[in-house]
VEXDREN-2710 file (C-alpha; in Angstrom, 1 decimal):
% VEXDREN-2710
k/r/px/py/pz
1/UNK/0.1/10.8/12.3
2/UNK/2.4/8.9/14.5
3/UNK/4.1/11.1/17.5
4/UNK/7.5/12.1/16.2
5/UNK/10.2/10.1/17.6
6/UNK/12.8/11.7/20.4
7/UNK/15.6/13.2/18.9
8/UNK/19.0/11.9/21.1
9/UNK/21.2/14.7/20.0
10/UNK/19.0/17.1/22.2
11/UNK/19.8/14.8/25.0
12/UNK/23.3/16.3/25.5
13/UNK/22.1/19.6/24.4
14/UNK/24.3/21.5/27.1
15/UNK/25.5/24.8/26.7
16/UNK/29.1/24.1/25.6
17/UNK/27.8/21.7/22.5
18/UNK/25.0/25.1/21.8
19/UNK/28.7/27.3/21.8
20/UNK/30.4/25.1/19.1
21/UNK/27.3/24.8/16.8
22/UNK/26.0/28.3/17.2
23/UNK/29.6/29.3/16.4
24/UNK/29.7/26.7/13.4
25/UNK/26.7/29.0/11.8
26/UNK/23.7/27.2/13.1
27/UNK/20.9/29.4/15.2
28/UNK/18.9/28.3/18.0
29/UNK/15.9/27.1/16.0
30/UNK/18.6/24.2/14.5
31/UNK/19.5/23.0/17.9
32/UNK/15.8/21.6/18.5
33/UNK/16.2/20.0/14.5
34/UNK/17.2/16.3/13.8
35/UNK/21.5/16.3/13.5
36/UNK/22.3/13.8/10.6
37/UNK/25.7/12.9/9.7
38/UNK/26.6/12.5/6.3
39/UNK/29.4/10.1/6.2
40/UNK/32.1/10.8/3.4
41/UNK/35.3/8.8/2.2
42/UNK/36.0/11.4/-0.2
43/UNK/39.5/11.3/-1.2
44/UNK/42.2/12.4/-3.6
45/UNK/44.1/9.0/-3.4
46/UNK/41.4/7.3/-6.0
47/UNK/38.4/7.9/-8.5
48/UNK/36.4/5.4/-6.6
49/UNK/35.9/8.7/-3.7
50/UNK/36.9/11.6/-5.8
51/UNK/33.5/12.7/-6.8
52/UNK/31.9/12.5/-3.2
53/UNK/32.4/15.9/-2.1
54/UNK/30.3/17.1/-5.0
55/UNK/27.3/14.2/-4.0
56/UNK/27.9/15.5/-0.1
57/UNK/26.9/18.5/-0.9
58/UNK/23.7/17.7/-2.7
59/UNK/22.7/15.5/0.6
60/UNK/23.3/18.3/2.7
61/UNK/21.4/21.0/0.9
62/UNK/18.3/18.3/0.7
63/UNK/18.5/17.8/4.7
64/UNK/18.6/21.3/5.3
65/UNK/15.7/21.8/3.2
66/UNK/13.8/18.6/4.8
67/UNK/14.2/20.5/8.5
68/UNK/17.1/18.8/9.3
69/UNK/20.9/20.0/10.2
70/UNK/23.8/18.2/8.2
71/UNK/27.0/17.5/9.5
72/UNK/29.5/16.3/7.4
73/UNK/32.1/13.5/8.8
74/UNK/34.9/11.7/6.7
75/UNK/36.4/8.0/6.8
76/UNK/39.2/6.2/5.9
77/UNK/38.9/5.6/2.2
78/UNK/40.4/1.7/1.3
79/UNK/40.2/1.6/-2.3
80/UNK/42.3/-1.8/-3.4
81/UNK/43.9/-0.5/-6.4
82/UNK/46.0/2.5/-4.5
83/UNK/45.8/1.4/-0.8
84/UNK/46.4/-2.5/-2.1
85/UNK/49.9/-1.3/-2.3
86/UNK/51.3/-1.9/0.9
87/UNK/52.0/-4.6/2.9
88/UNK/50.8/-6.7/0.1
89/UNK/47.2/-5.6/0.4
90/UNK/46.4/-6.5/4.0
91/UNK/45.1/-2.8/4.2
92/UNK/41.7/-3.3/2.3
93/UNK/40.2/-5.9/3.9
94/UNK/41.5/-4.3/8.0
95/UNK/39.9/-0.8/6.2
96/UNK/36.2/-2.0/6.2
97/UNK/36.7/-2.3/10.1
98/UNK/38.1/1.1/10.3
99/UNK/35.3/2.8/8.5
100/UNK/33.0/1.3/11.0
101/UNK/34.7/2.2/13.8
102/UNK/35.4/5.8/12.9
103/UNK/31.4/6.5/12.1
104/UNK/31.1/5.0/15.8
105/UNK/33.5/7.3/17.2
106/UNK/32.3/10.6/15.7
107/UNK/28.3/9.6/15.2
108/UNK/28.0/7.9/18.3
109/UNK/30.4/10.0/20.2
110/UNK/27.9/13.1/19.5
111/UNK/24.7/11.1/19.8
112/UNK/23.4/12.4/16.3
113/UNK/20.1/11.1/14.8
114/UNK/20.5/9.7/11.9
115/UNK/23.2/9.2/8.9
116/UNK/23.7/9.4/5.0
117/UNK/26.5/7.3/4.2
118/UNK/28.2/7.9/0.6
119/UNK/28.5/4.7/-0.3
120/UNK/31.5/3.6/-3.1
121/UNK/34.3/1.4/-3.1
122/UNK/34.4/-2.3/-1.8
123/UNK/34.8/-2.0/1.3
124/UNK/32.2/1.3/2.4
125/UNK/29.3/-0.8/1.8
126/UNK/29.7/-3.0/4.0
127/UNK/31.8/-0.3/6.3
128/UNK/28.4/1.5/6.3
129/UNK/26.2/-1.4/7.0
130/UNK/28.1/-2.2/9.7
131/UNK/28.1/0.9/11.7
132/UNK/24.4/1.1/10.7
133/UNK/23.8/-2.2/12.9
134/UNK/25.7/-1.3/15.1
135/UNK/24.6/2.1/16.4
136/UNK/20.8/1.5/14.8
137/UNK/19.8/4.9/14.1
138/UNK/17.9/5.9/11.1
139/UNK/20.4/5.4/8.4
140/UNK/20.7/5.4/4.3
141/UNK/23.3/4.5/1.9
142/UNK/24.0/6.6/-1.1
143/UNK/25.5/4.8/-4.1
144/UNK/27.9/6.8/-4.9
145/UNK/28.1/4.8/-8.8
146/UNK/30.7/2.9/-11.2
147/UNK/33.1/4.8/-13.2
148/UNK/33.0/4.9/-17.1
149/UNK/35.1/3.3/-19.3
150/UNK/36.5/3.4/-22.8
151/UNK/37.6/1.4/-26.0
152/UNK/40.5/0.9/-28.1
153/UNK/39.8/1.1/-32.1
154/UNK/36.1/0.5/-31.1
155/UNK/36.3/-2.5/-28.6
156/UNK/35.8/-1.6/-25.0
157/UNK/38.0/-1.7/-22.6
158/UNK/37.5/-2.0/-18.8
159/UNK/39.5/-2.4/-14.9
160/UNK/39.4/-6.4/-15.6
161/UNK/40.6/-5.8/-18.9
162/UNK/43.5/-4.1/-17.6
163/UNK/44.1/-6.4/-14.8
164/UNK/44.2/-10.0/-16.3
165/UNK/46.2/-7.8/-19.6
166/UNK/48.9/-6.7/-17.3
167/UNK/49.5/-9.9/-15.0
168/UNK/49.7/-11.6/-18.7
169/UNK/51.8/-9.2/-20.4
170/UNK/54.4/-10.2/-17.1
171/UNK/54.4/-13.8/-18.2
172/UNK/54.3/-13.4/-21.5
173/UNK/51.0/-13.9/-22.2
174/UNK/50.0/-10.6/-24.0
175/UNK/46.4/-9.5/-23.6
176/UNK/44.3/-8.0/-26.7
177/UNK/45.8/-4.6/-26.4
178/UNK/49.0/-3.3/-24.5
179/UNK/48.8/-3.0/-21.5
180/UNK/50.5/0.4/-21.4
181/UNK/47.3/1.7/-23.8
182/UNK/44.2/-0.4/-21.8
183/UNK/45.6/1.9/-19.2
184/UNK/45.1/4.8/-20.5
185/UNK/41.1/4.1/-21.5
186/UNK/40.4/1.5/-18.8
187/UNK/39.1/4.3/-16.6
188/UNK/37.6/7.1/-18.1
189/UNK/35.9/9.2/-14.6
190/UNK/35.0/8.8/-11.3
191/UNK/33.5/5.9/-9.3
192/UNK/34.0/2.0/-8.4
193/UNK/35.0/-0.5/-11.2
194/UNK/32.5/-1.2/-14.2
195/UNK/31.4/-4.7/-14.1
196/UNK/29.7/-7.3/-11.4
197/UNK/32.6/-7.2/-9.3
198/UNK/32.8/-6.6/-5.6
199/UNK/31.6/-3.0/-5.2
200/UNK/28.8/-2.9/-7.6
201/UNK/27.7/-6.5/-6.3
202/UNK/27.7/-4.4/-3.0
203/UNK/25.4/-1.7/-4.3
204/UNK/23.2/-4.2/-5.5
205/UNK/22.9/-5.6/-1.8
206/UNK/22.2/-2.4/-0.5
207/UNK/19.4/-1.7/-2.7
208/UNK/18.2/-6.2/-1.9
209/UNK/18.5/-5.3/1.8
210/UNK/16.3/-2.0/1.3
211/UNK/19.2/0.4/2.8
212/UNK/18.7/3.2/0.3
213/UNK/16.1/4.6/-2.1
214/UNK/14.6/2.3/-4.1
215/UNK/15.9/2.3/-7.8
216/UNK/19.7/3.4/-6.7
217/UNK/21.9/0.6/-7.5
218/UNK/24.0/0.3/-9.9
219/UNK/24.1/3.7/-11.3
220/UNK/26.7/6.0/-13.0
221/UNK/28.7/7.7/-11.2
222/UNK/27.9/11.5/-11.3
223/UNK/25.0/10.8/-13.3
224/UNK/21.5/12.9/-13.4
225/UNK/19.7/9.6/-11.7
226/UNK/22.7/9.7/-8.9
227/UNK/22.4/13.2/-7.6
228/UNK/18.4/12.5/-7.4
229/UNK/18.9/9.6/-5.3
230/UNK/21.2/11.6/-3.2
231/UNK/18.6/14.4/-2.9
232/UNK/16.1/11.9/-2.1
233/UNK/17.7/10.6/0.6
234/UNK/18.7/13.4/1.9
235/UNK/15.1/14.0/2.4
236/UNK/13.8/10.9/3.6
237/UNK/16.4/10.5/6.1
238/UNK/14.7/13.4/8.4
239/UNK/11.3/11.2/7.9
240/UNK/13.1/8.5/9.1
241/UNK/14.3/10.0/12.3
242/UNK/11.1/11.5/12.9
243/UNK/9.6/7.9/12.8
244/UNK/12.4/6.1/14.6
245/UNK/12.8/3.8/11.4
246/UNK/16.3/2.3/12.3
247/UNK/18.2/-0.7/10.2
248/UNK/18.2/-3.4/12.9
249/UNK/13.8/-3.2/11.6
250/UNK/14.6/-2.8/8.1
251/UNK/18.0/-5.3/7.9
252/UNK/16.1/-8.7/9.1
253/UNK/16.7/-12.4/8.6
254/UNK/14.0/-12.0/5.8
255/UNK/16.2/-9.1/4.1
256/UNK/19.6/-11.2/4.5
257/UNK/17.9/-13.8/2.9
258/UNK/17.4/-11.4/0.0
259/UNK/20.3/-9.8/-0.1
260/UNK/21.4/-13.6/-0.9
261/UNK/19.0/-14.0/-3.4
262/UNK/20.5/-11.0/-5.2
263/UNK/24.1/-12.0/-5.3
264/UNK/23.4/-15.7/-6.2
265/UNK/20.9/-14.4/-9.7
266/UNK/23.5/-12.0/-10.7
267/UNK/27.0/-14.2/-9.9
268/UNK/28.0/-11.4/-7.4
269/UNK/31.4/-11.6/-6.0
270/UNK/32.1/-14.0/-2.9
271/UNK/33.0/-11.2/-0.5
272/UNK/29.4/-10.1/-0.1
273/UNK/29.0/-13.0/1.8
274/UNK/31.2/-12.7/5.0
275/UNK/30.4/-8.7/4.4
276/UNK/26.9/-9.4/5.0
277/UNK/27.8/-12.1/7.9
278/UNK/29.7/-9.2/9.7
279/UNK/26.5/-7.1/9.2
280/UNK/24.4/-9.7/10.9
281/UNK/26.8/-9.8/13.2
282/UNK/26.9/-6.1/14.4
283/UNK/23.7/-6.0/14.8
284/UNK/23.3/-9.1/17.1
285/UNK/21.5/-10.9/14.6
286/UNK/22.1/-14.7/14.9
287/UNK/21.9/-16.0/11.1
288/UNK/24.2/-18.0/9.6
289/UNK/24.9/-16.6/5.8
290/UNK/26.7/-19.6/5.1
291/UNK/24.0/-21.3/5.8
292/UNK/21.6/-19.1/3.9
293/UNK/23.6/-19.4/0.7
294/UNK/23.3/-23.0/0.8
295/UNK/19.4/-22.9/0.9
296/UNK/19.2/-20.1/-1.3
297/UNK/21.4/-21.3/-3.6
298/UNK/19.2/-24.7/-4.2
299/UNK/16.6/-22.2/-5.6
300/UNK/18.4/-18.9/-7.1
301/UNK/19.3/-19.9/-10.7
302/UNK/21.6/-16.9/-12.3
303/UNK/19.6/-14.7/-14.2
304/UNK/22.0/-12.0/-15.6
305/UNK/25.4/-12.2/-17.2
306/UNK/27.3/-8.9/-16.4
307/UNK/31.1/-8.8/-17.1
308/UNK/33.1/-11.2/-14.7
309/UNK/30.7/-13.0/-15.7
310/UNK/29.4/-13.2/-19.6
311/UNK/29.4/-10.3/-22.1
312/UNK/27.2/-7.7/-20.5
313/UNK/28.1/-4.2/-19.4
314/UNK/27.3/-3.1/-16.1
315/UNK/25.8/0.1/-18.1
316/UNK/23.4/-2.8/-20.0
317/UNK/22.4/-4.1/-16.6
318/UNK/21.5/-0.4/-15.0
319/UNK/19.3/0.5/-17.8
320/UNK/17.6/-3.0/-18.2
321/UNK/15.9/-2.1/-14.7
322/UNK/19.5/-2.7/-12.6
323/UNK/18.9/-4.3/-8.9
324/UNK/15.2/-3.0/-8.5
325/UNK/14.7/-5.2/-11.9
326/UNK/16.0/-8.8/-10.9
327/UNK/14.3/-8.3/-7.4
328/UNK/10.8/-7.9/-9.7
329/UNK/12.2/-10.6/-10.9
330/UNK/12.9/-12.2/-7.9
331/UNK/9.6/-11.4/-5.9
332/UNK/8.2/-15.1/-5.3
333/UNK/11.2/-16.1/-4.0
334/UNK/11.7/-12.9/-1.7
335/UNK/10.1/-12.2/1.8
336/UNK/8.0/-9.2/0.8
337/UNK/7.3/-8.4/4.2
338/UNK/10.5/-6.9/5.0
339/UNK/10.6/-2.7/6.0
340/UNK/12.7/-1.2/3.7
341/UNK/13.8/2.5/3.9
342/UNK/10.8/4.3/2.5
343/UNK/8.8/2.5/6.0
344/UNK/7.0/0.1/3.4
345/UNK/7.2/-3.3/2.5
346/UNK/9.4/-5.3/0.0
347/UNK/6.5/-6.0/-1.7
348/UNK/4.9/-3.1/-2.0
349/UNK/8.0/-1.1/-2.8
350/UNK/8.6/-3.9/-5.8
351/UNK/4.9/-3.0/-6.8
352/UNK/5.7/-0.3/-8.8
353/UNK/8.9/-2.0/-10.6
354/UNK/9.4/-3.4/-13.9
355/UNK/12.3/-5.0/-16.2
356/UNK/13.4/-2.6/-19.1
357/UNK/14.9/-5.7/-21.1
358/UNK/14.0/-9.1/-19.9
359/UNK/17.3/-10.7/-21.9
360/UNK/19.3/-8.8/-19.7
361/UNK/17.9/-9.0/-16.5
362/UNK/15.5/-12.3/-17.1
363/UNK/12.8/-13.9/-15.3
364/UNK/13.0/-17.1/-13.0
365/UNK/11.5/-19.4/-15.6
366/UNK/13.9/-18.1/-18.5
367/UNK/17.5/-18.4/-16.6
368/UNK/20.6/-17.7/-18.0
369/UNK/22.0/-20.5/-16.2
370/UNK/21.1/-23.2/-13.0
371/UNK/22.2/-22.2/-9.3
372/UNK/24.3/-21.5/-7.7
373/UNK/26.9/-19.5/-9.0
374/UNK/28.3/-19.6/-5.3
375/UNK/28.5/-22.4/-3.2
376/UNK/29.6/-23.3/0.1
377/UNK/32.1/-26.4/0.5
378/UNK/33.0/-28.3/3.6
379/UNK/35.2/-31.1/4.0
380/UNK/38.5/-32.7/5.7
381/UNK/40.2/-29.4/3.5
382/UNK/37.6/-26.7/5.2
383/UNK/35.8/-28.7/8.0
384/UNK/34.5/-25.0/8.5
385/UNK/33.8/-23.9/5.3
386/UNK/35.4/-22.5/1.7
387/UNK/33.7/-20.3/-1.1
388/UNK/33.8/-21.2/-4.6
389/UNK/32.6/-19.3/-7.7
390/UNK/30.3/-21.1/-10.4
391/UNK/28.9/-18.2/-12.4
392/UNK/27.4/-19.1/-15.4
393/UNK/27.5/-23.1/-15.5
394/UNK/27.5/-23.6/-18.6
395/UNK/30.5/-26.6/-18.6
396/UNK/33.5/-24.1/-18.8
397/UNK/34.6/-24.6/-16.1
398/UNK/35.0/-28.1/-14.2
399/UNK/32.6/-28.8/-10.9
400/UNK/34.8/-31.8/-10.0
401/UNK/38.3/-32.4/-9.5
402/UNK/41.0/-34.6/-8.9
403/UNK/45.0/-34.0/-8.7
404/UNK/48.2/-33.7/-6.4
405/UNK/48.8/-30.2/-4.3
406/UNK/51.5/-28.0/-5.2
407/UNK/51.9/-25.8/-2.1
408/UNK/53.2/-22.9/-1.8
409/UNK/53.5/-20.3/1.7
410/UNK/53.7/-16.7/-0.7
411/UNK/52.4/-15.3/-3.9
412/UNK/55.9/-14.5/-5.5
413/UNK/56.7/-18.3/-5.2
414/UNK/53.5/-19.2/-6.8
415/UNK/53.9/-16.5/-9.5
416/UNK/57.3/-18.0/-10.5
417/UNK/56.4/-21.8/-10.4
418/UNK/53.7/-20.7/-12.8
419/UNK/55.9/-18.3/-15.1
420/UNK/58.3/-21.4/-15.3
421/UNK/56.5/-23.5/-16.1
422/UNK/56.3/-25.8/-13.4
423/UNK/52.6/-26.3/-12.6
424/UNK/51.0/-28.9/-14.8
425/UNK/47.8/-30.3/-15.7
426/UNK/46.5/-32.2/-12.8
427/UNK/48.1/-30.2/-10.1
428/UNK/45.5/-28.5/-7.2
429/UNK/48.0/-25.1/-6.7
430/UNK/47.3/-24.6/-2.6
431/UNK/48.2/-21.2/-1.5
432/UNK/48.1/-20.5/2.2
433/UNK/49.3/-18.3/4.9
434/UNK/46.5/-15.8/3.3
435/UNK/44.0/-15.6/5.6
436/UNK/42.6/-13.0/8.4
437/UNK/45.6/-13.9/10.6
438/UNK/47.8/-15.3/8.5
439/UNK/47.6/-12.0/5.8
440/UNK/46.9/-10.2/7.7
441/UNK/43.5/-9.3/7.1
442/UNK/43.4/-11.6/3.7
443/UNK/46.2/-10.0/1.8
444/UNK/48.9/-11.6/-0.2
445/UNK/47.6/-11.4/-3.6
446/UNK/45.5/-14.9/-4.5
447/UNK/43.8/-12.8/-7.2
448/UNK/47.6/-12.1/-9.0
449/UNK/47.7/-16.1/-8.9
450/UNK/44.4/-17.3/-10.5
451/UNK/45.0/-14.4/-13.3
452/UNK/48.4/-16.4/-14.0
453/UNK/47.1/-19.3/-14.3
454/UNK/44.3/-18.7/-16.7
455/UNK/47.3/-16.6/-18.3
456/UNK/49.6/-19.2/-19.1
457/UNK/46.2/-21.2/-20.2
458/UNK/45.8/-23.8/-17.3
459/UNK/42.6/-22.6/-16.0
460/UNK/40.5/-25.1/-17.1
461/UNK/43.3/-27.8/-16.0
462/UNK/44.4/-27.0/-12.7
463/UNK/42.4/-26.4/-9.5
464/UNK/43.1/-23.5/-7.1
465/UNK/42.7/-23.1/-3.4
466/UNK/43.5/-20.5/-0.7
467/UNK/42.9/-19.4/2.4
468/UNK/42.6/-15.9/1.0
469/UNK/40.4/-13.9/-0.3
470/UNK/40.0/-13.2/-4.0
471/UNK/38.9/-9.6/-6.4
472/UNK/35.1/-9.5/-7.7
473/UNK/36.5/-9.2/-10.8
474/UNK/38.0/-13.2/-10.6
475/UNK/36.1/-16.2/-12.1
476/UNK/38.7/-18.3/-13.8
477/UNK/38.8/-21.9/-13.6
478/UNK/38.3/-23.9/-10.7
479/UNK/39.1/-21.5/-7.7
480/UNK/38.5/-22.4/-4.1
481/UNK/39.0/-19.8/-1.8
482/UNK/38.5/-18.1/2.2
483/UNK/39.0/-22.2/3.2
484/UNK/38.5/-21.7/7.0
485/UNK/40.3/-22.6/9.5
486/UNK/42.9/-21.0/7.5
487/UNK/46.5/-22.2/7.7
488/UNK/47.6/-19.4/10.2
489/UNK/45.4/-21.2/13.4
490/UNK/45.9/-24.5/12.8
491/UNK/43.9/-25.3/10.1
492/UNK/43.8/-28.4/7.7
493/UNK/45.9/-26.2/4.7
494/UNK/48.4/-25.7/7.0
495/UNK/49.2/-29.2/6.8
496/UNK/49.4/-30.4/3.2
497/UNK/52.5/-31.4/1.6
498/UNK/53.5/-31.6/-2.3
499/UNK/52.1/-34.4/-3.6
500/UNK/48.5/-35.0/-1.5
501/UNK/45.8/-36.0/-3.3
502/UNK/42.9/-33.6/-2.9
503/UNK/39.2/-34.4/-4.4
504/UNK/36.7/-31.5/-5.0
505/UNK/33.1/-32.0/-5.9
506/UNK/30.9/-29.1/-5.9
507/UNK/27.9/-31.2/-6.5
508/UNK/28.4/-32.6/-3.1
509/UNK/29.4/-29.6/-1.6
510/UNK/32.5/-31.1/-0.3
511/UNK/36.8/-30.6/-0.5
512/UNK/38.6/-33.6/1.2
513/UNK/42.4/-34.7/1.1
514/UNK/42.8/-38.0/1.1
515/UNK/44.9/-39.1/3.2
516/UNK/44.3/-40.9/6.7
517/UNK/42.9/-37.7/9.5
518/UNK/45.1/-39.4/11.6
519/UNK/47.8/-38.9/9.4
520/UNK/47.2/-35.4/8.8
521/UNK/46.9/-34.5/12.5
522/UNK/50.2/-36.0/13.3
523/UNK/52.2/-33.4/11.2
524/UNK/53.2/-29.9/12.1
525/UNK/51.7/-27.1/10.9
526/UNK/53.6/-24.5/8.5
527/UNK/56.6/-23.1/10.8
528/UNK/56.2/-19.5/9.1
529/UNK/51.9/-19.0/9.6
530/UNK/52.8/-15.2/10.7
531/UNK/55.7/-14.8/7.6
532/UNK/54.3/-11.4/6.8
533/UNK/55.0/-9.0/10.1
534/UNK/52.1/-7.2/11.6
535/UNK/53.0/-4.4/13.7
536/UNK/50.3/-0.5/13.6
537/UNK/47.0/-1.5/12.9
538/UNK/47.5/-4.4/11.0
539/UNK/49.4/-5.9/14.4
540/UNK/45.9/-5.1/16.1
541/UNK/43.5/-6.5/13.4
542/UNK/45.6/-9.9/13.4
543/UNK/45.5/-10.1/17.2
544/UNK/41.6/-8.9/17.4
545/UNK/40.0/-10.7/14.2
546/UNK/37.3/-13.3/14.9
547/UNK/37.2/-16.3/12.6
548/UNK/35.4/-16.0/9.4
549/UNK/32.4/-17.5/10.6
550/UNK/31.6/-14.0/12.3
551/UNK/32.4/-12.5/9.0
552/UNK/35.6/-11.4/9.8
553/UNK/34.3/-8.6/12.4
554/UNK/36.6/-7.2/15.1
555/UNK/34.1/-7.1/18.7
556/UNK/34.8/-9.0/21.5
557/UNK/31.6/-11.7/20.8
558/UNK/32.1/-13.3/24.0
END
């Protein structure tokens, strides 16, 4: 058996740091035992974290009975429903930054071994990953699970019912239900929304990148098969320390690559992929994601259909095998040879799995629909890049498109134009002024916009592009969105006018406006790019945020 790996935290062992933990409880036999943090955003503002004192304390009882010595540590807790409120939602995204950075300054600050990280709304996954790349000691991620739901007269009801019900009940557009009723059944208990939408496609990249136990993502929250994973890993994690098994070996080009393949075969949301470029990032690993998508995209067809984006409930995809399913299914298009958490391989680990209902979750040569449901556009538009959403391409949405911008610098003015019924068929709507700078930090509220327009029944009619960032739980229409450079540092968006003729082609992987680039270069950029004011936090996100080629991370990368 290997030689147990040096344990930091006795490093700075003095008597002073003895005097605080012996007065804390722990005896002189703990001070020579691995320290793991276990990293909580438990909080009282949201059922996404409401649960996750309860699942702490199941981690911590398995450390201490592994040999180790638990220390519990909390987090900011962005959850987008409750601290989207302010300042138009430019919390969320600036949150995911702040979760690294305060596991950095406790973790690092006390030079602990290894960390649990309870793992839950959108922006903790990546959060977590982060700081794992960052400080690269041992480190698992606990899925902390989706919440349930419920039903009205016997049809269920869900967040993205509630949602697209309530921005259509504001422009008259009344959903199924009221709105005022979905709301009371919507949410029925703890955890991150039901469906494929950000966090659960988050989970499911955990699990592709091999960050957590195998067989942990998606799961229900509070459910028997949730607390074992949480004991599990509260075990392994002292193995890990003991064998120096740290992310930057287990989160690899190989395991980017299929953390890709993941999100492409089950139409995950398009935030995972700058999430996972900031991972890379942290951990001073030079991929490009975009990049990635496009190859992987040429051979990931979609395999599952989970609500965004087809009929299926998240609850149908965990118990038809969930994530550790479509990567069986997956496995000769994976690189098996990646370490994952339990110190094997990919391939080995994926030995042992099987698919529980191969309709569900189905195999590569039985697809529920060609590739890619995301793709990666480029153009005169977003010489950088811009994200759209395909999902299941099955014609319901157009690929190519033609029509006359209708630009607009804020949400509200959008909303309106739309509730008056001044957008028509043919129009490409161009919101801007939405992105990392310009937001700040990518809020404004794009996702209120596309919900309008497929409410007042243009979806399939109009285009839609932003230089924000849109919900998981969006896949309406034609919907372009994170075009980079955004408006806000001089990008092409910032300089349309009403009436220029913009061409989209997804098929050639390309958004152009066409008009002369001389043309387009001569005009001003918007006079308001930094509309919304920034002062606090938000004031030093906008000043420190690198371009969303990095991912959006916040570190100095010069």
């Amino acid at each position: 058996m290997p030689h147990p790996a040096p344990l930091r935290s006795l490093a700075a062992n003095s008597p002073v740091r003895r005097a605080h933990w012996l007065a804390l409880g722990l005896s002189e036999e703990d001070m020579l035992k691995p320290k793991i943090a276990v990293v909580n955003s438990s909080s009282e503002l949201a059922v996404c974290f409401a649960h996750l004192d309860g699942v702490a304390r199941v981690v911590k009882e398995a450390i201490r009975a592994a040999g180790g010595v638990p220390f519990e540590v909390r987090t900011t807790a962005p959850s987008d429903f409750i601290t989207g409120a302010g300042r138009q939602g430019s919390y969320i995204l600036a949150a995911r930054d702040l979760v690294t950075n305060d596991i950095e300054a406790q973790v690092e600050a006390a030079m602990l071994d290894g960390m649990v990280c309870l793992t839950s709304c959108d922006k903790t996954p990546p959060g977590h990953l982060m700081a794992a790349m960052r400080l690269d000691i041992p480190t698992l991620l606990v899925i902390g699970g989706y919440q349930a739901s419920g039903e009205i007269d016997g049809d269920p009801v869900d967040i993205e019912d509630l949602f697209s019900g309530g921005v259509g009940e504001k422009l008259g557009k009344p959903g199924r239900h009221p709105v005022e009723e979905v709301a009371k059944q919507a949410i029925r208990g703890p955890g991150v929304c039901a469906g494929m939408a950000t966090a659960n496609t988050m989970h499911c990249v955990v699990e592709a990148l091999g960050m957590c136990i195998a067989g942990s993502a998606p799961v229900r929250a509070n459910s028997g098969k949730m607390f074992e994973a949480a004991r599990a890993a509260g075990a392994r994690i002292v193995d890990m320390v003991h064998e120096g098994l740290t992310p930057r070996r287990i989160m690899t080009a190989g395991a980017f690559r299929n953390a890709a393949a993941m999100v492409l075969a089950v139409s995950g949301s398009i935030n995972a992929i700058k999430h996972l470029q900031a991972t890379a990032v942290e951990g001073e690993l030079d991929i490009d994601l975009f990049a990635i998508w496009e190859e992987m995209g040429r051979k990931v067809p979609v395999l599952s259909a989970v609500r965004p984006n087809g009929p299926v409930r998240i609850e149908g995809f965990e118990d038809a095998g969930g994530a550790r399913a479509m990567l069986k299914q997956l496995e000769s298009l994976l690189d098996r040879d990646v370490l994952v958490a339990s110190g094997r391989t990919m391939g080995d680990d994926l030995g042992e799995a099987g698919v529980e209902d191969a309709e569900i979750i189905r195999p590569l040569d039985r697809p529920i629909s060609d590739g890619p449901s995301i793709a990666i556009l480029k153009g005169s538009l977003a010489p950088e890049s811009a994200v759209v959403k395909l999902g299941i391409r099955d014609g319901s949405r157009p690929e190519a498109f033609t029509g006359k911008a209708r630009v607009f610098e804020d949400t509200a003015s959008a909303m309106k134009a739309i509730a008056d019924g001044q957008l028509r068929k043919g129009d490409v709507l161009v919101l801007r002024g939405q992105g990392l700078k310009g937001g700040p930090a990518m809020g404004g509220g794009a996702s209120l916009v596309l919900f309008a327009i497929d409410a007042a029944g243009l979806a399939k009619d109009v285009a839609f592009v932003t230089d924000g960032q849109l919900s998981g739980l969006c896949l309406k229409g034609l919907t372009i969105a994170e075009v980079a450079p955004e408006a806000a540092v001089g990008g092409p968006i910032g300089r349309l006018r009403d009436g220029d003729p913009i061409e989209i082609d997804v098929a050639a992987r390309r958004m152009d406006v066409m008009i002369p680039a001389e043309e387009l270069a001569r005009r001003p950029g918007p006079g308001n790019a930094f509309a919304v004011p920034a002062s606090g936090w938000l004031g030093v996100y906008r000043r420190d945020v690198q371009p969303m080629s990095t991912g959006a991370v916040l570190i100095d990368l010069d």
